[in-house]
FIZAKE-610496 format. One record per residue (C-alpha): residue in one letter; x, y, z. Coordinates in steps of 0.1 Angstrom, whole numbers, padded with zeros to 4 digits, always signed. Each point is the difference from the previous one (the first is absolute). Layout:
N
AXYZ...
END
This chain:
576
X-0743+0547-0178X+0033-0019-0003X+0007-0024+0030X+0035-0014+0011X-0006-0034+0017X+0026-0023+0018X+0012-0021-0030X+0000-0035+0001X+0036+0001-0015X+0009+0012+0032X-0017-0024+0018X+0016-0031-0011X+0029+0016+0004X-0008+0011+0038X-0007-0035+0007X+0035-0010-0012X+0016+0027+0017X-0017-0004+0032X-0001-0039+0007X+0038-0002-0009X+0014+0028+0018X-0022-0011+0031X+0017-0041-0002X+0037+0021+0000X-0007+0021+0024X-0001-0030+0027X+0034-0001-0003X+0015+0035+0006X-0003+0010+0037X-0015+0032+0005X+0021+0029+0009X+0032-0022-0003X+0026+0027-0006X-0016+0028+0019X+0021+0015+0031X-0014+0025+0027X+0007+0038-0004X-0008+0030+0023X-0037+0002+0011X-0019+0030-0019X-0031+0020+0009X-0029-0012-0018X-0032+0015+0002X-0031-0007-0019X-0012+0037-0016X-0030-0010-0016X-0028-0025+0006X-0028-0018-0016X-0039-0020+0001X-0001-0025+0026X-0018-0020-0037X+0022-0002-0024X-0027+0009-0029X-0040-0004+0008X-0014-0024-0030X-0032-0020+0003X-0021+0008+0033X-0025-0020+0011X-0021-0004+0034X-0003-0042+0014X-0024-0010+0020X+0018+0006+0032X-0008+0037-0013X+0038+0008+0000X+0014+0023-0030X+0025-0027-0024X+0022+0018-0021X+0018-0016-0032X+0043+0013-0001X+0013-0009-0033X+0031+0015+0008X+0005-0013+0039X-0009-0032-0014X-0030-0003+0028X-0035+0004+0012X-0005+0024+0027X-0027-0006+0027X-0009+0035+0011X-0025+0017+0027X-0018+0020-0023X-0008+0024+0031X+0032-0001+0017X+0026-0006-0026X+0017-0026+0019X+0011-0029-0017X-0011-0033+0015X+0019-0027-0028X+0020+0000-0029X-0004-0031-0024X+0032-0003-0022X+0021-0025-0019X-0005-0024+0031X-0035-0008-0011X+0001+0004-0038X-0004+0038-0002X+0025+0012-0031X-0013+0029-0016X-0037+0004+0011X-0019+0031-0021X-0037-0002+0010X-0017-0028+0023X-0035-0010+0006X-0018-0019+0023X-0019-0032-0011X-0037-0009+0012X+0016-0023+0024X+0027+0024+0014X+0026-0012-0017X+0029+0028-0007X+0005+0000-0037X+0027+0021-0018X+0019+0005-0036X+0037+0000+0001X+0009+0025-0030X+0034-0012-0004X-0002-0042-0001X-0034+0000-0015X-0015-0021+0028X-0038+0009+0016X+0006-0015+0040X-0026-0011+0022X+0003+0003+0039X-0029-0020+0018X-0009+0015+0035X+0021-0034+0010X+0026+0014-0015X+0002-0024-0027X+0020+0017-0031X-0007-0015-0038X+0009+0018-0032X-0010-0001-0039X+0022+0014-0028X-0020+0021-0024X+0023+0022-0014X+0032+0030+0008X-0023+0035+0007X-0026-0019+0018X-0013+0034+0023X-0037+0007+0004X-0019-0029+0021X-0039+0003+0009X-0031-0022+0009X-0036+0007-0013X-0026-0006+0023X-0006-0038-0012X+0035-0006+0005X+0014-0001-0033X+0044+0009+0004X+0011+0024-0030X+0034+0012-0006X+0014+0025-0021X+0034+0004-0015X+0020+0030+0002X+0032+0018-0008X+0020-0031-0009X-0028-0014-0022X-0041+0007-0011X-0028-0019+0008X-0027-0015+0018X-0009-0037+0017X-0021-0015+0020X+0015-0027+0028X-0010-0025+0018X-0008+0011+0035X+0017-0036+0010X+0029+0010-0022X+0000-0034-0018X-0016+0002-0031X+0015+0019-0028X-0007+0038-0005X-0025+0006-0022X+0010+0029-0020X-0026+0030-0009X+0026+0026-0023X+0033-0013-0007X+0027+0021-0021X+0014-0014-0034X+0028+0004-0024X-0020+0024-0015X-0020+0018+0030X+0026-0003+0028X-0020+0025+0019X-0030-0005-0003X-0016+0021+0030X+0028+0022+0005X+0006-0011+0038X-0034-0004+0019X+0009+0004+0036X-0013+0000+0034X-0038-0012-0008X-0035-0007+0017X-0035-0016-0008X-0031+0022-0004X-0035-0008+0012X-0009-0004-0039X+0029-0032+0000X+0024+0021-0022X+0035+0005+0011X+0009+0036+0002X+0040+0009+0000X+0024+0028-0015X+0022-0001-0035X+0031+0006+0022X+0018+0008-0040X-0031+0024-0010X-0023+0025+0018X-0029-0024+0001X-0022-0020+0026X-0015-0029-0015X-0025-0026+0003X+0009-0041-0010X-0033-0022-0002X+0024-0028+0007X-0031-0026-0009X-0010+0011-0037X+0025-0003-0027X+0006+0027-0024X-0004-0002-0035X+0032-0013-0021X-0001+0020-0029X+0001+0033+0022X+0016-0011+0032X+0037-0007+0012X-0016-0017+0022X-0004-0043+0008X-0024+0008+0027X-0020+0030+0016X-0007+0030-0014X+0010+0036+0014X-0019+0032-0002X+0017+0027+0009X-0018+0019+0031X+0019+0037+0005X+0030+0016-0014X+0020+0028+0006X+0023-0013+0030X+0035+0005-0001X+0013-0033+0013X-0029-0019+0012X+0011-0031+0023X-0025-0013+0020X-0038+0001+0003X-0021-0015+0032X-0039-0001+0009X-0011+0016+0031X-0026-0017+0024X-0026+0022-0018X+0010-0009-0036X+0019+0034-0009X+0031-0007-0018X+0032+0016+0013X+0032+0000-0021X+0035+0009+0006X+0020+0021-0023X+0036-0002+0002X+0008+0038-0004X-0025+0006+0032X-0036+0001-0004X-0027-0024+0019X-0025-0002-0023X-0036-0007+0005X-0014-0017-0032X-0038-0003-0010X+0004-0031-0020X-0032+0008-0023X+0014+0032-0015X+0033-0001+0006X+0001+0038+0017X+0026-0002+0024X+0002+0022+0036X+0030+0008+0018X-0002-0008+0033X+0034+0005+0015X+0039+0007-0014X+0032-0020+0017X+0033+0002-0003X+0008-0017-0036X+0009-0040-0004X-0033-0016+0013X-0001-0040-0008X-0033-0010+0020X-0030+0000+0019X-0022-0014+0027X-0031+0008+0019X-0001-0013+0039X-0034-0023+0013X-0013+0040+0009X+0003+0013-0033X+0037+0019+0008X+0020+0004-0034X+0036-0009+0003X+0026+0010-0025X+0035-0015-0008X+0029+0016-0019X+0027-0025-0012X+0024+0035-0008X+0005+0009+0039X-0011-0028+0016X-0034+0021+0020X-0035-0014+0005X-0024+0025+0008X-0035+0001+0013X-0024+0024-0021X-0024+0017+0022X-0034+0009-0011X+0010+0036-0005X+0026-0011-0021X+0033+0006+0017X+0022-0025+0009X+0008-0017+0034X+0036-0016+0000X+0004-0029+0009X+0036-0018-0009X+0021+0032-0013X+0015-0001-0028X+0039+0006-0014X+0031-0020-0015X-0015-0033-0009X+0036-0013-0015X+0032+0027+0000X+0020-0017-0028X+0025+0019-0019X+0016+0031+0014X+0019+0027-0024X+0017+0032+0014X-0005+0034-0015X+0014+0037+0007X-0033+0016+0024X-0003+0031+0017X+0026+0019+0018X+0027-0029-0005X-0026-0025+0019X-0005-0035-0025X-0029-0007-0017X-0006-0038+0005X-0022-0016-0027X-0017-0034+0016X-0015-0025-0027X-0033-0011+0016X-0022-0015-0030X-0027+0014-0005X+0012+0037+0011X+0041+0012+0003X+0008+0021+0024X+0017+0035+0009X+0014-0002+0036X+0021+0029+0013X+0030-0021+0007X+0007+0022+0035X-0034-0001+0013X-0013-0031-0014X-0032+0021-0006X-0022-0006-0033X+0007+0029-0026X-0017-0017-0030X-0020-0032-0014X-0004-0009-0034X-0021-0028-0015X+0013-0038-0021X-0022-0008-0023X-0012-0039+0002X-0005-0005-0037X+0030+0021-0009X-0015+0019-0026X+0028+0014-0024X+0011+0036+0015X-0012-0007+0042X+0021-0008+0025X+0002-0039+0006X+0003-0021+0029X+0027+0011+0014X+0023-0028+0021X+0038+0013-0007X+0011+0038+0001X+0036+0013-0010X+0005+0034-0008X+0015+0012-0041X+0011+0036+0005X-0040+0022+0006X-0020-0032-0008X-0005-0029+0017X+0002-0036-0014X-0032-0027+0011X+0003-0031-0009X-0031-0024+0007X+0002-0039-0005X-0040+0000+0003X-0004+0029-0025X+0027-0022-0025X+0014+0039-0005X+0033+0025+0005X-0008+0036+0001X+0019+0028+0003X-0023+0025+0020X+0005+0041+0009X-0014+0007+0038X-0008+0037-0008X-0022-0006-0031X-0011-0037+0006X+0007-0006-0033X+0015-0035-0015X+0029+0011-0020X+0013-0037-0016X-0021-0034+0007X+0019-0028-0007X-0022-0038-0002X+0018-0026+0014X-0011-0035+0020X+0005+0000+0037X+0025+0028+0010X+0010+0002+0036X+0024+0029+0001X+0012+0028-0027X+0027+0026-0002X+0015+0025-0024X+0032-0018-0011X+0022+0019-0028X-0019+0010-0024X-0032-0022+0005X-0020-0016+0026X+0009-0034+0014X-0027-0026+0017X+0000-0033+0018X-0025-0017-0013X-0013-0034+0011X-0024-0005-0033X+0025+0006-0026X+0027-0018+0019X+0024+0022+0012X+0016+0032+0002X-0009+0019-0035X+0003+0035-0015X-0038+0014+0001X+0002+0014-0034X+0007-0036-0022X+0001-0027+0029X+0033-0009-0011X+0018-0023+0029X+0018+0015+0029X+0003-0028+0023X-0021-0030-0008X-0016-0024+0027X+0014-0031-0011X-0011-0022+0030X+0029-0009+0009X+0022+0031+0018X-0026+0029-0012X-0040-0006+0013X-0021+0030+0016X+0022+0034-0013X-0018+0025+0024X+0015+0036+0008X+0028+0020-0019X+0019+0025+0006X+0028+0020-0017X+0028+0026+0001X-0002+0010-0040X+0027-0025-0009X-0008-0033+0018X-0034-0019+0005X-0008-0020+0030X-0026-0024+0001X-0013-0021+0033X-0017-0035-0005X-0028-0003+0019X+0003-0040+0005X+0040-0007+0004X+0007+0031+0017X+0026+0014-0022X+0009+0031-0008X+0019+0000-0036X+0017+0028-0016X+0003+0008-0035X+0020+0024-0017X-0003+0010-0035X+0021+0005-0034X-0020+0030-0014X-0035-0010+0002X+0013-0041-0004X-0008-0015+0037X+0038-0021+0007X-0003-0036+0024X-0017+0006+0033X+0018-0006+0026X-0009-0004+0038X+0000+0028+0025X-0017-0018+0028X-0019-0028+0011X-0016-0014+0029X-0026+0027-0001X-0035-0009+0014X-0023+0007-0028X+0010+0032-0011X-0022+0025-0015X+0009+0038+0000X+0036+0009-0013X+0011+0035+0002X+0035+0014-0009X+0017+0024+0030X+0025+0024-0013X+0025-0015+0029X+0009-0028-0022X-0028-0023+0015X-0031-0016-0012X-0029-0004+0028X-0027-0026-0007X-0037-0014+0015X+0004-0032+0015X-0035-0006+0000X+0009-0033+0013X+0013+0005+0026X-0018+0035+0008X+0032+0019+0002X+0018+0026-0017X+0041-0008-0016X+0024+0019-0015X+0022-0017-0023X+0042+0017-0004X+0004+0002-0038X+0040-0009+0005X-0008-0031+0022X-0034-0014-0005X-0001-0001+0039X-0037+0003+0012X-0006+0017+0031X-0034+0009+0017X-0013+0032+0007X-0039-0006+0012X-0018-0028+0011X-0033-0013+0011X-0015+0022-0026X-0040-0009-0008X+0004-0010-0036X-0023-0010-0024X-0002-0044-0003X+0003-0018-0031X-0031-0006-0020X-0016-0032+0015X-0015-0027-0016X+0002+0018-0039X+0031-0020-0015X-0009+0019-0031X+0010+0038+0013X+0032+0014+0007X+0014-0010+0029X+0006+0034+0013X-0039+0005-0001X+0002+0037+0015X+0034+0013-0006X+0020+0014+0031X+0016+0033-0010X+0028+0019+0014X+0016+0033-0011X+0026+0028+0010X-0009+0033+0009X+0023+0032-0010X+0018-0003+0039X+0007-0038+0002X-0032-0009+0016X-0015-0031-0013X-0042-0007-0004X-0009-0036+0001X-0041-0013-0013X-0005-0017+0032X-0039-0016-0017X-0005-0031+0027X-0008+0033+0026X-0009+0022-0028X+0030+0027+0006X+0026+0016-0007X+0033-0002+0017X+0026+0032+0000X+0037-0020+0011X+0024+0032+0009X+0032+0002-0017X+0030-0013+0025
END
């Protein structure tokens, strides 16, 4: 399988980007040339999950339902009967990006956050303490004598043992090298058997393993600097997380749907129940209850002994991102809303649901990534996807990729001429997809977070993210001339889209409104505000500032769509 990770290129670069355009962005006040315009309709046409993706669940000892958000940047404390929730830990309290959780023998809340590399420790004092082990830090368990493992996953392989305390150094059990970078192929959501062996799923294969994580493997043979790994069933589709019951029967979660129910001495595997695809976890209540997460809709379930499920959060939008227009039905537009894991078809008139179709995490070469930006090229759709590192032009009728372009960190893309243009905050700029060549570079200085574009076939206009400009660029041939400045004084601005009018309107997403910016003048003036837009990524200096892009696009009468992802919505502005 060939995987497309985050580069580290892009990282260093990220940082750059993100801690210089932050310092200069002190010292432009927000919204400064904006002026007031007529008041429009605005009407939300389309909701989502009240959890912005379900990762890691967990029950504490107050017997409450905690649920990991990677994506809301939180962890949800949930009645697991009612569905209400009761507290939400976030960046306050340490919480960045928490993907599974555990509870120590003492109580103590103990989570990974994927993104920073950090396992955190909550005491029931409320005491937080973290250790660094490594980027992909994800699955988290206790055996029954106490012993903390970790796993990582997706942004790296292997597997440690911590500290409890968190002060002594991780002891690692199967590292990746040089020349086995991975060498589990993503072990993910795990748990101890009675027989001391840790049982979890090969999220990159269609295997459930076993790890003695205490007798070391023989050199000669094994990849392996520490515990050895038999391999237990096969024949899953994308396995991703395997729990013990109160009774000892292994259940394990497949991605494409199936609850399995796993004998762990011959490997035969029973169906027990089938969910809605996009499953990350599981957890069984003090009474034996299974309780099932899904990180693609943001829905926890409870599985009842007949096998059907009971809902208890519902599920939805975890993150409208990127939004692209397209011809529909009966002159009605089809909106296209980047949400991850999944994008969506929305019926642009109705806001109803029309069609789903599914990102794939480890971007294997032909699948849909990640998708964060949308813009539309003609019949086809372009997704761009700074997690994915990927540009892709995509068709909606066959769900085929047509071009896949790798690049670092892209935030937006567009058809421009006769290629596709990015901003992209890993290789530094605003660059042709095809060869990378230099658009508009971020020199630190005037240029620092490039986030949406937009065009009208002849000009390019590109918003920064951390001054608030708005520059133009128009073109000899293919050959980009100086940029100049359209506009400034914008608040953050993500989502750029070109009217037909002779006006630009753009996402202040700091500011939560919607502008329009004249094309003759440069004058700002606002359309929307007190939109619920998605925040900045907190406490990860190393990500684009943008975190989950805030879309906007035009519809074939005027009307404009806005990603509204702080409420999970989206917004329908009339045309006035």
């Amino acid at each position: 399988m060939k995987l497309k990770l985050f580069p580290s290129a892009a990282t260093l670069a990220l940082l750059i980007a993100v801690s210089a355009c932050q310092e200069f962005n002190e010292l432009i006040p927000l919204g400064a040339n904006s002026k007031k315009g007529p008041k429009p309709l605005v009407k939300e046409i389309a909701s989502g999950a009240v959890i912005k993706g379900a990762n890691g669940i967990n029950f504490g000892p107050d017997g409450n339902l905690y649920i990991g958000s990677v994506n809301g940047q939180e962890i949800i404390v949930m009645n697991s009967q009612t569905g209400k929730i009761l507290n939400r830990l976030g960046p306050n309290v340490g919480v960045t990006t928490p993907d599974d959780l555990a509870f120590g023998p003492d109580g103590s809340l103990y989570w990974t956050d994927i993104f920073t590399g950090f396992v955190k420790r909550r005491t029931p004092e409320g005491v937080v303490t973290e250790q660094f082990v490594a980027p992909g830090v994800n699955p988290i368990t206790f055996s029954e004598d106490g012993r903390l493992i970790v796993g990582l996953c997706f942004l790296g392989d292997g597997l440690y043992e911590l500290d409890p305390n968190l002060v002594d150094a991780p002891r690692p059990i199967i590292i990746s090298t040089p020349e086995n970078p991975f060498p589990l192929g993503f072990l993910n959501a795990f748990d101890f058997g009675a027989d001391g062996m840790l049982y979890g799923p090969i999220f990159a294969g269609d295997i459930l393993v076993k790890v003695d994580i205490n007798r070391p493997g023989p050199p000669s043979t094994s990849p392996y600097t520490d515990g050895t790994v038999t391999v237990v069933s096969a024949g899953f589709t994308v396995p991703v997380a395997a729990k013990f019951d109160s009774k000892g029967v292994l259940h394990v979660l497949d991605q494409s749907g199936g609850v399995f129910k796993v004998n762990t001495e011959t490997g035969e595997k029973t169906l027990f129940a089938t969910l809605e695809g996009g499953m990350d976890n599981l957890a069984f209540d003090s009474k034996g209850a299974l309780f099932i997460s899904n990180a693609e809709s943001g829905s926890v379930v409870e599985i009842l002994p007949s096998g059907q499920p009971r809902t208890v959060s519902g599920g939805g939008m975890i993150g409208p991102m990127g939004l692209a227009v397209l011809p529909g039905a009966n002159n009605q537009d089809a909106l296209f809303v980047g949400d991850l894991y999944r994008l969506r078809k929305i019926n642009g008139l109705t806001g109803r649901l029309e069609n789903t179709y599914k990102g794939d995490l480890l971007n294997g070469e032909g699948n849909l990534t990640t998708s964060f930006s949308l813009s539309a090229d003609g019949e086809n759709l372009i997704v761009s996807s700074w997690f994915g590192a990927v540009v892709q032009v995509w068709n909606p009728q066959t769900d085929q990729v047509v071009e896949s372009f790798p690049v670092g960190a892209p935030i937006d893309a567009l058809r421009f001429k006769d290629g596709i243009v990015t901003s992209d905050v890993g290789l530094g700029g605003v660059i042709w997809a095809s060869d990378h060549s230099m658009i508009l570079p971020i020199d630190n200085a005037t240029v620092f977070a490039p986030s949406g574009l937009a065009t009208d076939g002849e000009r390019l206009w590109v918003a920064d993210w951390g001054t608030g400009i708005v520059w133009q660029i128009d073109f000899n041939g293919n050959i980009p001339k100086a940029p100049t400045i359209l506009a400034t004084g914008l608040a953050n601005p993500e989502g750029l889209a070109w009217d037909s009018d002779g006006t630009l309107v753009v996402v202040e997403s700091g500011a939560s409104r919607l502008s329009r910016i004249s094309l003759s003048t440069g004058e700002v003036t606002k359309i929307a505000d007190g939109l619920k837009l998605s925040a900045p990524a907190a406490g990860l200096p190393n990500f684009p500032p943008t975190w989950w892009f805030d879309g906007v696009a035009i519809g074939q009468s005027g009307d404009i769509y806005v990603s509204g992802g702080g409420k999970n919505v989206i917004y329908k502005v009339s045309k006035f």
